[in-house]
C-alpha positions as CSV (number, residue, x, y, z in Angstrom):
1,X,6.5,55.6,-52.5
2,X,7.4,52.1,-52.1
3,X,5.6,49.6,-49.6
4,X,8.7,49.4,-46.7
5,X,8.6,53.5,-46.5
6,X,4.8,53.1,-46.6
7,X,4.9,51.2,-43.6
8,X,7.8,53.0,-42.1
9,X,5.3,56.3,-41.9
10,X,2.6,53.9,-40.6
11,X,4.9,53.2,-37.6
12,X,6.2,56.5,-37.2
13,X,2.4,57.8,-36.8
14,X,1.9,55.1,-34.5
15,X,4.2,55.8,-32.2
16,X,3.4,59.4,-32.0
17,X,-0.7,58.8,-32.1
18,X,-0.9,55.8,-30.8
19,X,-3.6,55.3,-33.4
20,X,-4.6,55.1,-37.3
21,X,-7.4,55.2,-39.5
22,X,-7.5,54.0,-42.9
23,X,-8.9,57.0,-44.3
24,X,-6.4,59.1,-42.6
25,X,-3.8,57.0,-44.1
26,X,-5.0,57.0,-47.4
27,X,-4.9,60.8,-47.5
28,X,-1.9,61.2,-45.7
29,X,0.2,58.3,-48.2
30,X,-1.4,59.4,-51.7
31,X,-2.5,55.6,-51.6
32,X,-5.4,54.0,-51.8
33,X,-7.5,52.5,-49.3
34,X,-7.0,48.7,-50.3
35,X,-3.1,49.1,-49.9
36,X,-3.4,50.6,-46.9
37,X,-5.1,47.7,-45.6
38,X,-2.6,45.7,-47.2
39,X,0.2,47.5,-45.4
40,X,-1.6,46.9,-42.1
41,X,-2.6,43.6,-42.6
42,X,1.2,43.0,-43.0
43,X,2.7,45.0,-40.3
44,X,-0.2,42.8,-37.9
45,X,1.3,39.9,-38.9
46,X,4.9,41.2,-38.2
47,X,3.3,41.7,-34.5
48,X,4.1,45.3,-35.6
49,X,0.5,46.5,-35.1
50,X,-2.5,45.3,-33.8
51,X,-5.7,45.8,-37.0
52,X,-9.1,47.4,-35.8
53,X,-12.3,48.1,-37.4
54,X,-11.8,51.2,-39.3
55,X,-7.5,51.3,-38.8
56,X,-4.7,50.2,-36.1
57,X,-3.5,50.7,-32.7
58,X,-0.2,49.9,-31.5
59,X,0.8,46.9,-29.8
60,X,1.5,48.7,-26.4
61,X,-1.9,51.0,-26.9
62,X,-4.2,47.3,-27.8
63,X,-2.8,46.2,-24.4
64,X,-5.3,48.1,-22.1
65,X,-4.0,47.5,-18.9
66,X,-0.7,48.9,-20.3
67,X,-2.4,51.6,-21.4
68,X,-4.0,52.4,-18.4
69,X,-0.4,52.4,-16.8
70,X,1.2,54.8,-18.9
71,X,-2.1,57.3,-18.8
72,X,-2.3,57.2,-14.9
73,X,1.5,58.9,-15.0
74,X,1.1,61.2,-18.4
75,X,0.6,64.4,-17.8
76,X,-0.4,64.0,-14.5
77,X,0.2,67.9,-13.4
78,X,-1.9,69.2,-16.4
79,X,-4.7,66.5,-15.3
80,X,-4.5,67.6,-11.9
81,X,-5.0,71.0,-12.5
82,X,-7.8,70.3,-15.5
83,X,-10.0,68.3,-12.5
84,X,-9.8,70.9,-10.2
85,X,-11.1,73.2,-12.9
86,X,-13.7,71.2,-13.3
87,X,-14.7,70.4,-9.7
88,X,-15.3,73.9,-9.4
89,X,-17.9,73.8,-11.6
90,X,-20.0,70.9,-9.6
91,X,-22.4,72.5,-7.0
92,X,-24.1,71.2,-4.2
93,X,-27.2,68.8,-5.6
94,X,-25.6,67.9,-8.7
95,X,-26.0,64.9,-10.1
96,X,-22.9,64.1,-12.4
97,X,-21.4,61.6,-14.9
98,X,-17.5,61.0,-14.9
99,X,-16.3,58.8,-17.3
100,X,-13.6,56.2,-16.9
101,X,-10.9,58.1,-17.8
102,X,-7.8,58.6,-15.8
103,X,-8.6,62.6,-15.9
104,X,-12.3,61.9,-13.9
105,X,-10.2,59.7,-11.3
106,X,-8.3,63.1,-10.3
107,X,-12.1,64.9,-10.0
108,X,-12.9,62.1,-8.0
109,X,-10.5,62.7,-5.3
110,X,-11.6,66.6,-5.1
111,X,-14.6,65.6,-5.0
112,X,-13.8,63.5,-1.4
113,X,-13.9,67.3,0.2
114,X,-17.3,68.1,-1.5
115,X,-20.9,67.6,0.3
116,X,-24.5,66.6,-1.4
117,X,-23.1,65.3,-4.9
118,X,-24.3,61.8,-7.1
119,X,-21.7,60.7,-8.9
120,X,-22.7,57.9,-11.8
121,X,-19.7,56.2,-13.5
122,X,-18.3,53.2,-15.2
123,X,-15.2,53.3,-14.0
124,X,-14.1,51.2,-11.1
125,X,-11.4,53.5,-9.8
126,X,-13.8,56.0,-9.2
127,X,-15.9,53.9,-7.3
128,X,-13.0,52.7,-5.2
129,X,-12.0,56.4,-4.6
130,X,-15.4,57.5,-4.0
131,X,-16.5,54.3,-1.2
132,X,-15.3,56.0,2.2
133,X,-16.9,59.4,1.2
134,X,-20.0,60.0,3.0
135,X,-21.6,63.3,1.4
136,X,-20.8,61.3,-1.8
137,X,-23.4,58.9,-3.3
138,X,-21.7,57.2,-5.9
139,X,-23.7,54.5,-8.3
140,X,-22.2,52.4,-10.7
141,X,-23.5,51.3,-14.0
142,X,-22.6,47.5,-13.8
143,X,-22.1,45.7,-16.9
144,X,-19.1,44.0,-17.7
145,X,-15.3,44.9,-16.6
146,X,-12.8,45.7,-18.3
147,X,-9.1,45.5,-18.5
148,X,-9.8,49.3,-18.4
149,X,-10.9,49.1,-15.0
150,X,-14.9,50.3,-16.0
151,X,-17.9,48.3,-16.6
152,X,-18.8,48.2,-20.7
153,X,-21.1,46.3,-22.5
154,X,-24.5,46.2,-23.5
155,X,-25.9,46.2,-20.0
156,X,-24.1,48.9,-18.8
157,X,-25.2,51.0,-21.9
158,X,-28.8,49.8,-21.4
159,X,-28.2,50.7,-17.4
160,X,-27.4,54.5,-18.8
161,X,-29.8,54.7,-21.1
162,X,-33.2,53.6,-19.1
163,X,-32.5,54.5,-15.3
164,X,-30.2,57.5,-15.2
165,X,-30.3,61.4,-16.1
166,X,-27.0,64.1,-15.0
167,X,-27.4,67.8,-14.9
168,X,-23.5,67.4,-15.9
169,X,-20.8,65.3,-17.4
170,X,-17.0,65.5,-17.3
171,X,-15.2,63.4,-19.5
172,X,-12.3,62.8,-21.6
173,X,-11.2,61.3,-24.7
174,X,-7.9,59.3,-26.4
175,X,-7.9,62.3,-28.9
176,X,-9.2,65.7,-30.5
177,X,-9.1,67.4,-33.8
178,X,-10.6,70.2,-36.1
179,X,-11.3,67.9,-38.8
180,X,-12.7,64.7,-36.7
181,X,-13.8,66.2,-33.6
182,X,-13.3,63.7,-30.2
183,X,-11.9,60.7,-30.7
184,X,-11.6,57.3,-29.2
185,X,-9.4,54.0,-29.8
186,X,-11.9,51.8,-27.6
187,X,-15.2,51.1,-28.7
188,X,-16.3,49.9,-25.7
189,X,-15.6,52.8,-23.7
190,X,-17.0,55.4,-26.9
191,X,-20.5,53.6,-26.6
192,X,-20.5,54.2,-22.8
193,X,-19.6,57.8,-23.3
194,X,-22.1,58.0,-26.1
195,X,-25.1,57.0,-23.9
196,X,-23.5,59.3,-21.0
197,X,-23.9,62.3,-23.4
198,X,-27.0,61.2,-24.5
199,X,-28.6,61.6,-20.7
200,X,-26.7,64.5,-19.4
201,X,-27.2,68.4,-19.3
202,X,-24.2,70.3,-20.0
203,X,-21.6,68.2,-21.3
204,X,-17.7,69.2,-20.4
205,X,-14.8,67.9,-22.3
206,X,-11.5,67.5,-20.2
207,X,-8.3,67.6,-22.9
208,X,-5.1,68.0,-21.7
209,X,-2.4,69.3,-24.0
210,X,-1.4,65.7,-24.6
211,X,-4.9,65.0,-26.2
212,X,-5.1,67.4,-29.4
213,X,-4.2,66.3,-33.0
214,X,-4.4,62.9,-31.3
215,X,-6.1,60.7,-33.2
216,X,-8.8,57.6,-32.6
217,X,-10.3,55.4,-35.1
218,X,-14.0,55.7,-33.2
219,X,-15.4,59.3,-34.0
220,X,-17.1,60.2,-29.9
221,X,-18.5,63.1,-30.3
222,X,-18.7,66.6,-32.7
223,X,-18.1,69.8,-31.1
224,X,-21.7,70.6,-31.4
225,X,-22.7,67.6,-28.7
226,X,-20.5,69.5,-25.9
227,X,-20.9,72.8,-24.1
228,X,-17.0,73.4,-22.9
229,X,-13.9,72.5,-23.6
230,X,-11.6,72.6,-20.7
231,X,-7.7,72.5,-21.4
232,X,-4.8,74.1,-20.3
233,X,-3.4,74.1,-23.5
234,X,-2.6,77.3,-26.3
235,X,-5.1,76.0,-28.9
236,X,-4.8,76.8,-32.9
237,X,-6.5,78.4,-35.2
238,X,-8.5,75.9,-37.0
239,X,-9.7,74.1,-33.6
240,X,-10.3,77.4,-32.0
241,X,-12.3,78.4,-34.5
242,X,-14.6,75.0,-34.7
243,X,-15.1,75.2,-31.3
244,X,-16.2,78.9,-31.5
245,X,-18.8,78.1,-34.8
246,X,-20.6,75.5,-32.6
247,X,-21.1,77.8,-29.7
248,X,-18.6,75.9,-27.4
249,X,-17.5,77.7,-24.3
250,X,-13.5,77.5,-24.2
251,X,-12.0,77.3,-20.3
252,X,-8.2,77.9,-20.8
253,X,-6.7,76.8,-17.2
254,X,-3.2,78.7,-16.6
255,X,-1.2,77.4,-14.0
């Protein structure tokens, strides 16, 4: 295969994935891991891609606050649906981790008509949803902002990782698959998550259909760090049966 339909592939994965990895690449092209590099060292300076540790993300995906944009209006129905699923798994008394994904924003407003809940997050927009509810106590890591809209950073990790413990977290991901497990493009947000998983009870995974075979170049999480998998989506075979080895509890929401 020559170099230009090398690259061609590299963009055509892009677009759909939003996200590469070298390795993935590698396997994928029958090439090695060197000219892959080389292929995405000149597609970056075409402004084609934008190089990370480990792979790529696209242009559009390295811009975070475009990103953010486009994820508040994907899917929206499918996240809707997934965060009142998971709301009705938070009792009175919980104490609960969302992440700053665009999924946990839509708990956070069911969670407005709840009583007697702590809700510890990173992500500004839950805080902002969260302010005028009374029978909510809402606490927010600190650390750094984002153009994601959440605190990141070494303090906020620290901040997880010495003061706070959840019975449950809710979370999402940029990506899942059989082979990788969850997946993340922003290594920021992963090493929040991580710490979040770290200091929590039962750990629930949010993934819309839009999220499988997606991939990241940050590995989050395995399947055997996670106790359910929530989705709305038919899954195959080989993820099915991963999940189902490593004693994960599948929650198929129908609408």
């Amino acid at each position: 295969m020559f170099a230009l339909e090398r690259q061609k592939l590299i963009l055509e994965m892009l677009e759909n994935d939003g996200a590469v990895t070298v390795s993935n690449l590698s396997s994928v092209l029958s090439v090695t891991e060197e000219t892959v590099r080389r292929d995405l060292e000149k597609l970056e300076k075409q402004d084609a891609l934008r190089r990370t540790h480990g792979g790529a993300v696209s242009i559009e995906e390295g811009t975070y606050e475009l990103s953010l944009e486009k994820r508040k209006s994907k899917n929206v129905d499918a996240k809707k649906m997934l965060a009142a699923a998971a709301c009705n798994l938070i009792a009175a008394g919980d104490t609960i981790f969302l992440d700053a994904s665009t999924t946990t924003f839509f708990i956070a407003k069911e969670l407005k008509k709840r009583k007697n809940i702590t809700v510890i997050t990173n992500s500004l927009r839950v805080v902002a949803e969260l302010s005028g509810a009374a029978d909510i106590k809402t606490i927010a890591v600190g650390g750094v902002v984002s153009d994601n809209q959440s605190f990141v950073g070494s303090i906020a990790e620290k901040n997880i990782e010495e003061n706070f413990v959840a019975s449950k977290m809710f979370f999402s991901s940029k990506g899942v698959t059989a082979e990788s497990g969850i997946l993340e493009s922003n290594e920021k947000e992963c090493g929040i998550k991580q710490k979040m998983l770290a200091a929590a009870g039962t750990k629930y995974y949010i993934c819309d259909s839009s999220k499988i075979g997606r991939i990241g170049f940050v590995k989050l999480a395995g399947f055997s760090q996670i106790d359910c998998f929530i989705t709305e989506a038919q899954l195959d075979k080989k993820l099915y049966d991963c999940l189902e080895e490593n004693n994960v509890t599948i929650e198929r929401i129908q609408q």
